[in-house]
TORTI-104277 format. One record per atom (N, C-alpha, C, CB): x, y, z. Coordinates in steps of 0.02 Angstrom, whole numbers, plus 50000, padded with zeros to 5 digits. Glycine has a CB too. Example, Ala and Ser with C-alpha at 12.3 -4.5 7.8 and 13.67 -1.06 7.14 Angstrom:
50660 / 49716 / 50390 $
50615 / 49775 / 50390 $
50660 / 49835 / 50390 $
50565 / 49776 / 50452 $
50642 / 49888 / 50354 $
50684 / 49947 / 50357 $
50645 / 50002 / 50394 $
50704 / 49970 / 50286 $
% end
This chain:
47056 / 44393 / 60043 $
47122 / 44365 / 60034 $
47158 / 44397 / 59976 $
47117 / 44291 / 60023 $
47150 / 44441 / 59952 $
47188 / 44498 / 59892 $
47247 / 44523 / 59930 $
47135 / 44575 / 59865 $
47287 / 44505 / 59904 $
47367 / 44549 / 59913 $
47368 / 44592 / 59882 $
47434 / 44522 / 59897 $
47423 / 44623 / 59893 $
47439 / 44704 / 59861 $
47522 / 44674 / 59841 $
47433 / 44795 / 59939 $
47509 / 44693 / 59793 $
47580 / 44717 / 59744 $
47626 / 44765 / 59769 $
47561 / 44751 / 59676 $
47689 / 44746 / 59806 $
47722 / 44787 / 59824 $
47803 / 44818 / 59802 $
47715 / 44768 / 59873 $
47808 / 44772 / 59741 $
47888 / 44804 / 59711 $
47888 / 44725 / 59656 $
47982 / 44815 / 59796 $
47921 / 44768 / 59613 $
47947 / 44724 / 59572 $
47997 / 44663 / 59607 $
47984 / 44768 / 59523 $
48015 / 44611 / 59573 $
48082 / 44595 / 59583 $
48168 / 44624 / 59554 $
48072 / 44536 / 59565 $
48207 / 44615 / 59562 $
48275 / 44637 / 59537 $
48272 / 44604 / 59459 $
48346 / 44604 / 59591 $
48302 / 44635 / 59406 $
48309 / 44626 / 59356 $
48361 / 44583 / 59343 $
48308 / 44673 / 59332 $
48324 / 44515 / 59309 $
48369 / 44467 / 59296 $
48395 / 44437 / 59213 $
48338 / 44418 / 59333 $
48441 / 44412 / 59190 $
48447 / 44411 / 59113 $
48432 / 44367 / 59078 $
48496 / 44419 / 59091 $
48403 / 44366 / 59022 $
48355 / 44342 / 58979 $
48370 / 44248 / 58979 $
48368 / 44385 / 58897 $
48320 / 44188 / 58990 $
48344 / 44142 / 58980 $
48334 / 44124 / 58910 $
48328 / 44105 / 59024 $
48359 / 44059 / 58890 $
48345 / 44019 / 58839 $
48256 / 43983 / 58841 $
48408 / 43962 / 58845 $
48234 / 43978 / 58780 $
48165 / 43961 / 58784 $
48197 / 43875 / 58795 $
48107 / 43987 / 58705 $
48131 / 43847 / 58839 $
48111 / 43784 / 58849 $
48091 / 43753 / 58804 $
48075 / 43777 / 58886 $
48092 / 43676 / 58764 $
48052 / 43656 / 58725 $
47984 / 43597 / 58796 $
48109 / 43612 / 58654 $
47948 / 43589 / 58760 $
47896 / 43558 / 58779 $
47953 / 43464 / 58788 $
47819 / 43573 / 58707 $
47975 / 43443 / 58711 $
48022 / 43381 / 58747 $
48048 / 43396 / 58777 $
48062 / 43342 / 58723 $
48085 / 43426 / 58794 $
48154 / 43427 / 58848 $
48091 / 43433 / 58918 $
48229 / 43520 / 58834 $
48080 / 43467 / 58916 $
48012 / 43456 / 59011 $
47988 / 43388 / 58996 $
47910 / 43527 / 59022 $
47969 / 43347 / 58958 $
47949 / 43281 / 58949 $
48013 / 43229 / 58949 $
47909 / 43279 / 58883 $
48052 / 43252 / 58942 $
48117 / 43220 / 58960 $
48136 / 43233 / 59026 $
48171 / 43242 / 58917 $
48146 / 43286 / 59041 $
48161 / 43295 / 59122 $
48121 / 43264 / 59174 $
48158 / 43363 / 59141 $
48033 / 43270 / 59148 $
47999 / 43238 / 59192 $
47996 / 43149 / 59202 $
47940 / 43266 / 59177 $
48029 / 43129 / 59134 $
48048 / 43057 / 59131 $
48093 / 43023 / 59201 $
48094 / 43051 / 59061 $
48130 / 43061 / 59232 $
48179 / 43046 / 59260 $
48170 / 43085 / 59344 $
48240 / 43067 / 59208 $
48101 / 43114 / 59319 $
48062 / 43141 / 59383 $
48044 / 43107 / 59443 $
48006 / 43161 / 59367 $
48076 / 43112 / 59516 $
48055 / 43064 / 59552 $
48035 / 43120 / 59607 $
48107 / 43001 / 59567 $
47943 / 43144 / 59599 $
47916 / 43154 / 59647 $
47894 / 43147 / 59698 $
47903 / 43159 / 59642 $
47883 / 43167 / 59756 $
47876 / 43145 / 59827 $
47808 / 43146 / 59851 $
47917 / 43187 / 59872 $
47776 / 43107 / 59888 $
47728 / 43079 / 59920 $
47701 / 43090 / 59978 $
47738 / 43034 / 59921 $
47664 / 43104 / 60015 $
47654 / 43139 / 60070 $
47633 / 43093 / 60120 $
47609 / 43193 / 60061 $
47674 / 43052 / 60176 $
47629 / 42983 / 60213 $
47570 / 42990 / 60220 $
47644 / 42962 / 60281 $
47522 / 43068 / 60252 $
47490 / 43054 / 60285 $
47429 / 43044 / 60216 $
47490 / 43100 / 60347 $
47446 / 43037 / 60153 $
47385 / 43048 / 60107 $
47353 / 42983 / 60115 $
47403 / 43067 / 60025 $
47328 / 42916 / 60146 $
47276 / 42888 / 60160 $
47253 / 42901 / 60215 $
47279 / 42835 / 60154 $
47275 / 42959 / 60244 $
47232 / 42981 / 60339 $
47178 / 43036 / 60315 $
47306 / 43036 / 60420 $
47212 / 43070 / 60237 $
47181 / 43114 / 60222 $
47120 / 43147 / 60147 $
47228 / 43137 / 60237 $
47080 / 43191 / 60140 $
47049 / 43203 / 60101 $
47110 / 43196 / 60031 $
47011 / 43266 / 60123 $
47079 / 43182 / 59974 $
47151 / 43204 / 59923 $
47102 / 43236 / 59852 $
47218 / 43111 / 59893 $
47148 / 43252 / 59805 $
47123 / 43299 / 59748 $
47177 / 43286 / 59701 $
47114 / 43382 / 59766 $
47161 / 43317 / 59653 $
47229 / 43338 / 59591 $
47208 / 43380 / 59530 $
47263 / 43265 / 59549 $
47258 / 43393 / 59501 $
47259 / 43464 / 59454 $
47300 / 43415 / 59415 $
47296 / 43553 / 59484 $
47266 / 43455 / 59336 $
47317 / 43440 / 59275 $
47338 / 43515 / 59267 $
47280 / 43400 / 59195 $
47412 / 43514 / 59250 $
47453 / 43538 / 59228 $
47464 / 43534 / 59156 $
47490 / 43522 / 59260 $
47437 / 43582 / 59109 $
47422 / 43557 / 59038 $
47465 / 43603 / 58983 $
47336 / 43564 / 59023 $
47527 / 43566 / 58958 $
47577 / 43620 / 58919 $
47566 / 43589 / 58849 $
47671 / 43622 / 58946 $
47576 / 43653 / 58811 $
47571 / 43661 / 58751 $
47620 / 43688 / 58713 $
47526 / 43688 / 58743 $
47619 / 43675 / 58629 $
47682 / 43713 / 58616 $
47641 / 43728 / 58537 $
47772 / 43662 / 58621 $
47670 / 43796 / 58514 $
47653 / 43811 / 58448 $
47705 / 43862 / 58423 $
47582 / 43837 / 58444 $
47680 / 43899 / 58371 $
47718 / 43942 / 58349 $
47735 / 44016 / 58394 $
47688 / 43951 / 58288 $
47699 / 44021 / 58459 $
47734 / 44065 / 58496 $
47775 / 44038 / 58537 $
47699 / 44102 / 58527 $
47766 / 43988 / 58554 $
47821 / 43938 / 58607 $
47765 / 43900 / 58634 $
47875 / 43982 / 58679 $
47803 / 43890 / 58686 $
47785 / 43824 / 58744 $
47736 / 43869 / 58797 $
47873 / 43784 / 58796 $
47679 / 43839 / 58812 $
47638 / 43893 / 58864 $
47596 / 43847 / 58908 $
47581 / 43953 / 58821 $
47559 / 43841 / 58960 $
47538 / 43823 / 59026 $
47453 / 43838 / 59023 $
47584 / 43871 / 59088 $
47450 / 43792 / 59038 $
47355 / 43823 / 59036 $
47338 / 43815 / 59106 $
47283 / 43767 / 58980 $
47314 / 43865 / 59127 $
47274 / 43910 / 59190 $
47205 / 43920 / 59201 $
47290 / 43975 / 59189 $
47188 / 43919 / 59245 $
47112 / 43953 / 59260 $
47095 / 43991 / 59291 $
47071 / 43926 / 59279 $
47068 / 44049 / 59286 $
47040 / 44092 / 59340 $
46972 / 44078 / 59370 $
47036 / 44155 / 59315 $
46958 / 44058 / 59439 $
46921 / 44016 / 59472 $
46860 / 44079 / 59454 $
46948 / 43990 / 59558 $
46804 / 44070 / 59476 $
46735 / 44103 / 59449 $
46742 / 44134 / 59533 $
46651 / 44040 / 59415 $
46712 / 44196 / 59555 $
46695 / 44224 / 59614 $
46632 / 44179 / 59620 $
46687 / 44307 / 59616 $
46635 / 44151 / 59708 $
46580 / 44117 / 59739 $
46594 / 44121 / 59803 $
46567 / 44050 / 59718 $
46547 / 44144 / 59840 $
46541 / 44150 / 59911 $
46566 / 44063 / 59936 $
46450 / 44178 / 59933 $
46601 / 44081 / 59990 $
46604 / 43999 / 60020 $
46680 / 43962 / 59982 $
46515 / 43944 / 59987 $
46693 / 43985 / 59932 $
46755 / 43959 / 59880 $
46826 / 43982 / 59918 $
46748 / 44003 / 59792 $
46867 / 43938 / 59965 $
46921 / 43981 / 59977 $
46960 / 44001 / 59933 $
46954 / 43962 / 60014 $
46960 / 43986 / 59854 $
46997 / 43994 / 59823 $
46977 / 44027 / 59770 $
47021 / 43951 / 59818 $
46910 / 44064 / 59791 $
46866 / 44116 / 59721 $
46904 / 44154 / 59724 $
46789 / 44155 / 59723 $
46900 / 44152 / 59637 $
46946 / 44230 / 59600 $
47034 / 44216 / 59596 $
46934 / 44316 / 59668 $
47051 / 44154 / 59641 $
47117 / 44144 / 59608 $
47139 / 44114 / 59536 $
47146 / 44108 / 59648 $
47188 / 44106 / 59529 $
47207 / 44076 / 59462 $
47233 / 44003 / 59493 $
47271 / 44126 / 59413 $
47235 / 43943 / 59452 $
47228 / 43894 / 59475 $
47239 / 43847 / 59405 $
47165 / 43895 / 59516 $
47252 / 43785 / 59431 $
47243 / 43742 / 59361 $
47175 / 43681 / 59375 $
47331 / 43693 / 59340 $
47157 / 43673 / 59325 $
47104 / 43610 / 59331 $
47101 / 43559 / 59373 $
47104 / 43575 / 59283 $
47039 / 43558 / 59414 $
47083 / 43513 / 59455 $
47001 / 43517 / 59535 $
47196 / 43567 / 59478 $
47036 / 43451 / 59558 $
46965 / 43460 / 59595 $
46975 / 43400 / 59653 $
46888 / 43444 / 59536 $
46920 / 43391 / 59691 $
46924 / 43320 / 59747 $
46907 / 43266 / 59722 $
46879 / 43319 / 59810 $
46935 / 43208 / 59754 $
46940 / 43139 / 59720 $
46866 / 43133 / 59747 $
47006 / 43076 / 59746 $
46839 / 43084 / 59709 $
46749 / 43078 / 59704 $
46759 / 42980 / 59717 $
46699 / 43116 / 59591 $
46705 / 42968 / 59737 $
46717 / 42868 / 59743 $
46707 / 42848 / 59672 $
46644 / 42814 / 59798 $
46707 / 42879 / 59609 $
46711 / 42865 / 59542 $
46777 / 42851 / 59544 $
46688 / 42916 / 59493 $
46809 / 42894 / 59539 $
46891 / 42907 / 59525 $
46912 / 42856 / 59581 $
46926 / 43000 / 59540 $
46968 / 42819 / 59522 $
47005 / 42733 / 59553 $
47084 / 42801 / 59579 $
47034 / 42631 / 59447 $
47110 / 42842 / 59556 $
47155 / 42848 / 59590 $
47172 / 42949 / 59547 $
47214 / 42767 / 59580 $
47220 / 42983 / 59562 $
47209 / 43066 / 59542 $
47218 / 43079 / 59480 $
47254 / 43117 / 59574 $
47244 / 43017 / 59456 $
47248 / 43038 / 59375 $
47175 / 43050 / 59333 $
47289 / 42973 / 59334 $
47133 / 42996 / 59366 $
47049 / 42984 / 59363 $
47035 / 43070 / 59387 $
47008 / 42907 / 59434 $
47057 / 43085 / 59429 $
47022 / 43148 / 59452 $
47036 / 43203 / 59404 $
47045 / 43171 / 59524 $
47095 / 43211 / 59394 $
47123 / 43262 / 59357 $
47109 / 43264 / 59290 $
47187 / 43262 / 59364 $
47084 / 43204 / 59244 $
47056 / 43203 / 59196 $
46982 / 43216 / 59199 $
47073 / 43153 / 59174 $
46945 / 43189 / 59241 $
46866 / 43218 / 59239 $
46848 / 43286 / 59279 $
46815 / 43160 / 59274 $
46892 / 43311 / 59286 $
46869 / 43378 / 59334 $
46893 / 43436 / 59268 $
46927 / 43389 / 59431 $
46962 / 43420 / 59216 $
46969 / 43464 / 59168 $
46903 / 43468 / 59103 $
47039 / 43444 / 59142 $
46874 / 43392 / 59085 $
46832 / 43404 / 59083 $
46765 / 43425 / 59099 $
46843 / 43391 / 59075 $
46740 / 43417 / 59162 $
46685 / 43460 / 59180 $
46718 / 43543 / 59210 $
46640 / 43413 / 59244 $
46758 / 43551 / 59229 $
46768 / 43603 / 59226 $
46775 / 43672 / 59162 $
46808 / 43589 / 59254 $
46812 / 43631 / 59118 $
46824 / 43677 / 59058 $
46802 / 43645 / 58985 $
46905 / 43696 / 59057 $
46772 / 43566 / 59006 $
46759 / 43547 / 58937 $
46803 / 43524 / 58898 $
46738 / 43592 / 58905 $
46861 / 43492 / 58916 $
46924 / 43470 / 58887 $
46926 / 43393 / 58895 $
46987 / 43506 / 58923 $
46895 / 43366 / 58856 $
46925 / 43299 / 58881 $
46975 / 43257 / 58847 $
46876 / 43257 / 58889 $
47016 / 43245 / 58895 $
47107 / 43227 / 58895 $
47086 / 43145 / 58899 $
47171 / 43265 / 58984 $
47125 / 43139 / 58806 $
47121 / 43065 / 58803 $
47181 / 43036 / 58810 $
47093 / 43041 / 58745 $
47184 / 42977 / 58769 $
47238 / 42928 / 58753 $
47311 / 42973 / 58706 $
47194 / 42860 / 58698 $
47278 / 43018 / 58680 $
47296 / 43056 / 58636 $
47351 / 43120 / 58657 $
47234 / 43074 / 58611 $
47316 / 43139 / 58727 $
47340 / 43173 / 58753 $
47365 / 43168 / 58813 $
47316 / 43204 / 58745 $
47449 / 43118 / 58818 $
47468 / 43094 / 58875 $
47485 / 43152 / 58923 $
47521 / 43047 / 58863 $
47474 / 43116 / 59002 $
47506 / 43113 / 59076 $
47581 / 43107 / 59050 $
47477 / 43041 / 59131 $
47620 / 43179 / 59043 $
47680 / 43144 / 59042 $
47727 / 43161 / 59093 $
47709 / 43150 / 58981 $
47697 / 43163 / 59148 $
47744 / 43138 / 59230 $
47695 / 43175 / 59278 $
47847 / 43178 / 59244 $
47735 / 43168 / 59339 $
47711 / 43212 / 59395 $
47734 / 43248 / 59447 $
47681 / 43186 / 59420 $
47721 / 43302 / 59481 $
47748 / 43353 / 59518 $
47744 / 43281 / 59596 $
47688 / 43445 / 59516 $
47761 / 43334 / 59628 $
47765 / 43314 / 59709 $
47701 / 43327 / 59735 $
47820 / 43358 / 59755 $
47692 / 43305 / 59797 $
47591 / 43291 / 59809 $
47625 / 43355 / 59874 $
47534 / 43167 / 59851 $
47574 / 43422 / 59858 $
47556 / 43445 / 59909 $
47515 / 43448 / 59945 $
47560 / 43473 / 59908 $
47529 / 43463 / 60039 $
47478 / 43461 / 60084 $
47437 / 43546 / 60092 $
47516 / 43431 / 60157 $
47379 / 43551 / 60061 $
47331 / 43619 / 60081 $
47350 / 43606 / 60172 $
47219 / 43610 / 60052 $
47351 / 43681 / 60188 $
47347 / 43711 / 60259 $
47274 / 43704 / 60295 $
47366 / 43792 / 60253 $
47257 / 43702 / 60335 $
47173 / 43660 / 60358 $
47153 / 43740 / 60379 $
47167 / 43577 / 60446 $
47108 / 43735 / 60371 $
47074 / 43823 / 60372 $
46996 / 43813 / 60431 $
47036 / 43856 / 60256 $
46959 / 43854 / 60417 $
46912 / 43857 / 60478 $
46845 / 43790 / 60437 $
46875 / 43966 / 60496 $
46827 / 43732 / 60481 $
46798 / 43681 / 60457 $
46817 / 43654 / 60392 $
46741 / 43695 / 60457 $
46887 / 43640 / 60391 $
46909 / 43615 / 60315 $
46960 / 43583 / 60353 $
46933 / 43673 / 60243 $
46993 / 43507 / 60330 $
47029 / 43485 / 60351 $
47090 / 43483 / 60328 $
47011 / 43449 / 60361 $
47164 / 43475 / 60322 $
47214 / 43462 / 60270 $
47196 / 43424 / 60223 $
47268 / 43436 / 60292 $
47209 / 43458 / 60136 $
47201 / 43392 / 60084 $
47259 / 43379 / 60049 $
47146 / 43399 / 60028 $
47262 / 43339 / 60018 $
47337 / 43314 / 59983 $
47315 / 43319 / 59902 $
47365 / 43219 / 60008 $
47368 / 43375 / 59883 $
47352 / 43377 / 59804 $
47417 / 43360 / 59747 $
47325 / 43458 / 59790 $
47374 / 43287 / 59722 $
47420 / 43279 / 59670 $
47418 / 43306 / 59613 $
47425 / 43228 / 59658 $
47492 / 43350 / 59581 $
47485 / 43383 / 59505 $
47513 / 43315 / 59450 $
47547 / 43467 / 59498 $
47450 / 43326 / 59403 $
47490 / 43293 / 59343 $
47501 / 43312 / 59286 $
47472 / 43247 / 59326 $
47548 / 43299 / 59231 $
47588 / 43371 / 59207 $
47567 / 43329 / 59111 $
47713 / 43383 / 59248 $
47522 / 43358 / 59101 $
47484 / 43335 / 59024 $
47522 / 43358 / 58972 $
47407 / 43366 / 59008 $
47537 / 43324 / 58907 $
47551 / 43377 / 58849 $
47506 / 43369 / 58791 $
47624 / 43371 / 58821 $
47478 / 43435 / 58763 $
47426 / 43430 / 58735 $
47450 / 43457 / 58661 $
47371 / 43465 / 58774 $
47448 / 43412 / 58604 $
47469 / 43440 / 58525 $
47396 / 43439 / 58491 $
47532 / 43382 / 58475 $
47361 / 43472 / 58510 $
47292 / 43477 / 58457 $
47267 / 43535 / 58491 $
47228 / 43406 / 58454 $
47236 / 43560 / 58425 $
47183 / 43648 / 58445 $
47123 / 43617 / 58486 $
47136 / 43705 / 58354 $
47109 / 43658 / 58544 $
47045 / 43628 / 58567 $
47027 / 43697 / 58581 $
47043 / 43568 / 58631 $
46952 / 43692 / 58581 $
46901 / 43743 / 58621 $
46885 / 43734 / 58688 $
46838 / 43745 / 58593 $
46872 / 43786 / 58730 $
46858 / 43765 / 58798 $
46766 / 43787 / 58803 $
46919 / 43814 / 58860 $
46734 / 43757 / 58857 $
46676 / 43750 / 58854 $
46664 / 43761 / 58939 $
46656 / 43683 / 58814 $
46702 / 43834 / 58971 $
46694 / 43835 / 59054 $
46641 / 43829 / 59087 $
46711 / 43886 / 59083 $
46632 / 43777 / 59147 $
46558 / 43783 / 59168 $
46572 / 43843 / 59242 $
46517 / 43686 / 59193 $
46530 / 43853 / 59258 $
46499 / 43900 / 59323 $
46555 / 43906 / 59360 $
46437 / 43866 / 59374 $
46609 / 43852 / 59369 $
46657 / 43861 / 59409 $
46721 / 43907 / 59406 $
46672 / 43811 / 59414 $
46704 / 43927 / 59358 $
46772 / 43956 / 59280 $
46756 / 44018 / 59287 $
46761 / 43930 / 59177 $
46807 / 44052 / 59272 $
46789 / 44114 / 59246 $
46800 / 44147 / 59177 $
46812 / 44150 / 59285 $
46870 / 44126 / 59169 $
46916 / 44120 / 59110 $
46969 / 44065 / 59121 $
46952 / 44188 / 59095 $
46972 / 44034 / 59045 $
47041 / 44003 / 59036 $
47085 / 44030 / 59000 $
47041 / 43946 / 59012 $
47150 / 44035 / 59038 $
47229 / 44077 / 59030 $
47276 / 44024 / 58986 $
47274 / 44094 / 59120 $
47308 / 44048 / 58944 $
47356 / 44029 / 58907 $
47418 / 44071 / 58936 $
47338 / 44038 / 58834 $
47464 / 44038 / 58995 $
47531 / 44062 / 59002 $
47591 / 44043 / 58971 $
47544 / 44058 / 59054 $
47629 / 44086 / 58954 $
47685 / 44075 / 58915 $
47745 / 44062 / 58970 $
47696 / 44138 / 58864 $
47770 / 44010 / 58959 $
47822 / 43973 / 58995 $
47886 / 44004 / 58996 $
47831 / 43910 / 58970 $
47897 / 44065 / 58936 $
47969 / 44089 / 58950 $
47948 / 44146 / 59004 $
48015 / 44121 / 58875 $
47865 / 44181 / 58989 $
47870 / 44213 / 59057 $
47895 / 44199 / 59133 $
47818 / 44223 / 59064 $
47846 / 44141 / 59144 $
47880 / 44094 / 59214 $
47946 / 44100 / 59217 $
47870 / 44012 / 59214 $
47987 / 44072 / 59166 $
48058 / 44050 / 59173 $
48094 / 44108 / 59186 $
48087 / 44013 / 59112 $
48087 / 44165 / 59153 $
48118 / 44246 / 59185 $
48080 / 44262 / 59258 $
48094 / 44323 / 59122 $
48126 / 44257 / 59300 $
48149 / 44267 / 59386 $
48150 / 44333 / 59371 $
48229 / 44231 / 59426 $
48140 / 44383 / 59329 $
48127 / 44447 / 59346 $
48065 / 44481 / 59319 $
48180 / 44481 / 59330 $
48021 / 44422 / 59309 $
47953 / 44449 / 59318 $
47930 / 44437 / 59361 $
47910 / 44439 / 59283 $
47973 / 44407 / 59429 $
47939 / 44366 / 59503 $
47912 / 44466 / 59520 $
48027 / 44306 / 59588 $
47851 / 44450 / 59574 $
47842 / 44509 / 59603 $
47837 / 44499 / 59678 $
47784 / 44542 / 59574 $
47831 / 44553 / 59715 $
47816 / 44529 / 59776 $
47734 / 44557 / 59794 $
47877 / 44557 / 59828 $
47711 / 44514 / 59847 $
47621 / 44525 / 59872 $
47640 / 44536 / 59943 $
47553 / 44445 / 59862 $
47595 / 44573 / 59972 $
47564 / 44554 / 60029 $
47511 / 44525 / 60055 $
47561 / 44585 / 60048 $
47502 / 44465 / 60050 $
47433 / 44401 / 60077 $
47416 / 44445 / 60157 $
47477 / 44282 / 60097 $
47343 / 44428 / 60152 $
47304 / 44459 / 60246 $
47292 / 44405 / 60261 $
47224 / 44512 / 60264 $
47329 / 44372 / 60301 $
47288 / 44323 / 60336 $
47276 / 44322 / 60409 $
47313 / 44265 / 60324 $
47206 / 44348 / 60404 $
47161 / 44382 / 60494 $
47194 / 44440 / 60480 $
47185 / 44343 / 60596 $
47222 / 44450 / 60544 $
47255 / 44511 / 60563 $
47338 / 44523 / 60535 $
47252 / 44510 / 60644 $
47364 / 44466 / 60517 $
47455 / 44449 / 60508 $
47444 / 44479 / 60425 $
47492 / 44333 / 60517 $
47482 / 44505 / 60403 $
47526 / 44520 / 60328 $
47587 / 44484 / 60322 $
47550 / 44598 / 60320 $
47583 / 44429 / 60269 $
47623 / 44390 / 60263 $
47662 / 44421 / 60179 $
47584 / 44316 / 60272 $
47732 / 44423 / 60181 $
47759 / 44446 / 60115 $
47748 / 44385 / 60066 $
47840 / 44468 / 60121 $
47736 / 44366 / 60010 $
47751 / 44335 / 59964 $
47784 / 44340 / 59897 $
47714 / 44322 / 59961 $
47799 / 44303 / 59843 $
47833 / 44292 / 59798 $
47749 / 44291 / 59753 $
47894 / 44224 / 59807 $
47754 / 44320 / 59673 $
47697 / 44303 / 59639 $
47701 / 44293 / 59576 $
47654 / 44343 / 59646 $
47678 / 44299 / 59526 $
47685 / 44349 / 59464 $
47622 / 44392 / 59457 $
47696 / 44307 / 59392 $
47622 / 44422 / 59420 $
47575 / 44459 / 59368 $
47581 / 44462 / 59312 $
47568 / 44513 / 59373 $
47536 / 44417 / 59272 $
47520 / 44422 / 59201 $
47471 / 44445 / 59167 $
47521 / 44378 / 59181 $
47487 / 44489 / 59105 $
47416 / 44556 / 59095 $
47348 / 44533 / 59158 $
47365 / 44545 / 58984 $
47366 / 44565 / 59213 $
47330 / 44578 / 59249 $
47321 / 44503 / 59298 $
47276 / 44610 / 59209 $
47331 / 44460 / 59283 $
47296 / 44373 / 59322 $
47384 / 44370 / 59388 $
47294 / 44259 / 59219 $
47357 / 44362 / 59434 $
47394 / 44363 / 59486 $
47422 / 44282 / 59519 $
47351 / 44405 / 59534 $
47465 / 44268 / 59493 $
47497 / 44192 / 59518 $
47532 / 44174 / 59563 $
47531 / 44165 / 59485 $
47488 / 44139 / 59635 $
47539 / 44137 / 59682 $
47504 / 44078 / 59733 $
47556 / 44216 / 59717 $
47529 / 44069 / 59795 $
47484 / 43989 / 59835 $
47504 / 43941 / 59813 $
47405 / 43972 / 59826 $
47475 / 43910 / 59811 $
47462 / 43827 / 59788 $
47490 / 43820 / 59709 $
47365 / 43804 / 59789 $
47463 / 43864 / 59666 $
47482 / 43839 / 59596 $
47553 / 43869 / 59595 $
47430 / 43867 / 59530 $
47564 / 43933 / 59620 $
47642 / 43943 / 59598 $
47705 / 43914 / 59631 $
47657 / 44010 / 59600 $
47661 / 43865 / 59693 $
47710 / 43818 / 59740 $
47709 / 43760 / 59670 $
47670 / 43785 / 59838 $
47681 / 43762 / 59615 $
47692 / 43678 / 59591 $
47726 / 43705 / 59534 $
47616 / 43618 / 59572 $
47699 / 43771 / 59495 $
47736 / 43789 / 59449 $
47806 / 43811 / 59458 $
47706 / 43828 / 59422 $
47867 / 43817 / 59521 $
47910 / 43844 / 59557 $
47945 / 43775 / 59548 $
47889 / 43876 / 59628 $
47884 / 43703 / 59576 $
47935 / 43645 / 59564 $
47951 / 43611 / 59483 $
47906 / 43585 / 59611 $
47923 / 43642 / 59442 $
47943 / 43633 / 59378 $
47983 / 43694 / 59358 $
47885 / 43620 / 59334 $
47996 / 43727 / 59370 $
48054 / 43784 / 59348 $
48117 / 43759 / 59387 $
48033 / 43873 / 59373 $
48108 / 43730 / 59450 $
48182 / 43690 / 59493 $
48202 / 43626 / 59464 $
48169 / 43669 / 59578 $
48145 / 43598 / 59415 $
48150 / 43534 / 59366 $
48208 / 43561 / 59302 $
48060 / 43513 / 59327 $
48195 / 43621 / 59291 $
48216 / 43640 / 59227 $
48270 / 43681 / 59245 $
48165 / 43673 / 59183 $
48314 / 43676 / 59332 $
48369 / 43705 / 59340 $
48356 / 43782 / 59321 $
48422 / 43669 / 59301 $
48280 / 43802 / 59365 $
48295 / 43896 / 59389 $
48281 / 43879 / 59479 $
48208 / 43978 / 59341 $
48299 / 43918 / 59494 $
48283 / 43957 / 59570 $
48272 / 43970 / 59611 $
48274 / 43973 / 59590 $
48196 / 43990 / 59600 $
48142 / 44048 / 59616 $
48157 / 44068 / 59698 $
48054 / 44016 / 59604 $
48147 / 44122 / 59708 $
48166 / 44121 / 59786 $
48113 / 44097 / 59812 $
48184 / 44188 / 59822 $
48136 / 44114 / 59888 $
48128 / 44066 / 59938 $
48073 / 44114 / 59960 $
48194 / 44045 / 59990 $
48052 / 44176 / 59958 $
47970 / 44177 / 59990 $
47935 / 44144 / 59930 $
47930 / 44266 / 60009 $
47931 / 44123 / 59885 $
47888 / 44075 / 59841 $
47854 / 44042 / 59887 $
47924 / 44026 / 59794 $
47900 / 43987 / 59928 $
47877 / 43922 / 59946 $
47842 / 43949 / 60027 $
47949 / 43855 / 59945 $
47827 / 44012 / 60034 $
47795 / 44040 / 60106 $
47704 / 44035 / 60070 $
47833 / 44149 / 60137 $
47689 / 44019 / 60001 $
47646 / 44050 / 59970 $
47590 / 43999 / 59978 $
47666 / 44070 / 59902 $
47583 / 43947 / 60025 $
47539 / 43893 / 60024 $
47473 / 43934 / 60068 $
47577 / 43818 / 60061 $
47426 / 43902 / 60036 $
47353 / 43928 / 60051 $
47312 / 43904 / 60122 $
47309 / 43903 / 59990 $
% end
């Protein structure tokens, strides 16, 4: 499932940096959408974990670990995993999967401050449709990460990158025999596109950018 990089996007002009409140303000007034069929179906969720310091405002990422059987080995991705009969509902999920995944554990301290729209995964060969809720964390303390087996690396993205529409690139995804065009980025080298850049696309349309329209062709 590796695309190929096939052209830049058109050169677009410089925005204004984001603060971390103002996305916590916008997401205040956030009214994300729900998917009916999510009690017919499997469900999951991802934290979405922004930060802000003296370089700016930035996004924390993961690059999934290569594993046979993983449809999603070797992508970049955010924390995030299937709801387990522990977990009362995805916020439960999205907090214990960042910690066993990367060793982060997101307290009281470090609020849920809103949420994206619940996407439906595409059902693939013996996998059924799942419904994934993002929830969008803000984190003001230095932490260390502690990745288990599933990890490969954890990414620190910088949010004015995202927000410049002329670092979008274009891919070509194989799926079987079809070449499908997509929308991506590339950051020193980590390739963003599918599932996470369908959620990171709906927080840049939160914050009044864009992104074109093969973006949203990019579901997995």
């Amino acid at each position: 499932r590796n695309g190929l990089i096939i052209s830049p996007s058109s050169q677009r002009p410089p925005v204004p940096a984001v603060t971390l409140a103002h996305i916590e303000r916008t997401l205040s007034r956030y009214k994300h959408s729900k998917k009916l069929a999510r009690p017919l179906l499997k469900r999951s969720a991802v934290a979405m974990i922004l930060s802000e310091d003296e370089s700016g405002l930035r996004i924390l990422m993961i690059k999934r670990a290569e594993r046979d059987g993983d449809p999603w080995s070797g992508h970049m991705a955010f924390p995030g995993g299937r709801m387990e009969p522990v977990d009362r509902h995805g916020y439960d999920v999205a907090v214990r999967e960042t910690e066993e995944e990367i060793g982060l554990a997101l307290t009281s301290g470090d609020p849920c401050i809103g949420r994206l729209s619940e996407i439906m995964t595409h059902p693939q060969l013996r996998r059924r449709p799942m419904v994934v809720s993002p929830y969008v964390f803000r984190l003001d303390r230095h932490v260390s990460f502690q990745p288990n087996y599933e990890v490969a690396e954890v990414v620190w993205i910088p949010m004015d990158y995202l927000l410049d529409l002329s670092n979008r690139e274009r891919m070509v995804w194989n799926r079987g025999s079809v070449e499908i065009p997509l929308s991506c980025y590339m950051y020193n080298g980590y390739r963003i596109w599918g599932l996470s850049l369908l959620m990171i696309d709906e927080l840049l349309e939160m914050l009044g950018k864009k992104p074109r329209l093969g973006a949203r062709a990019g579901r997995r």
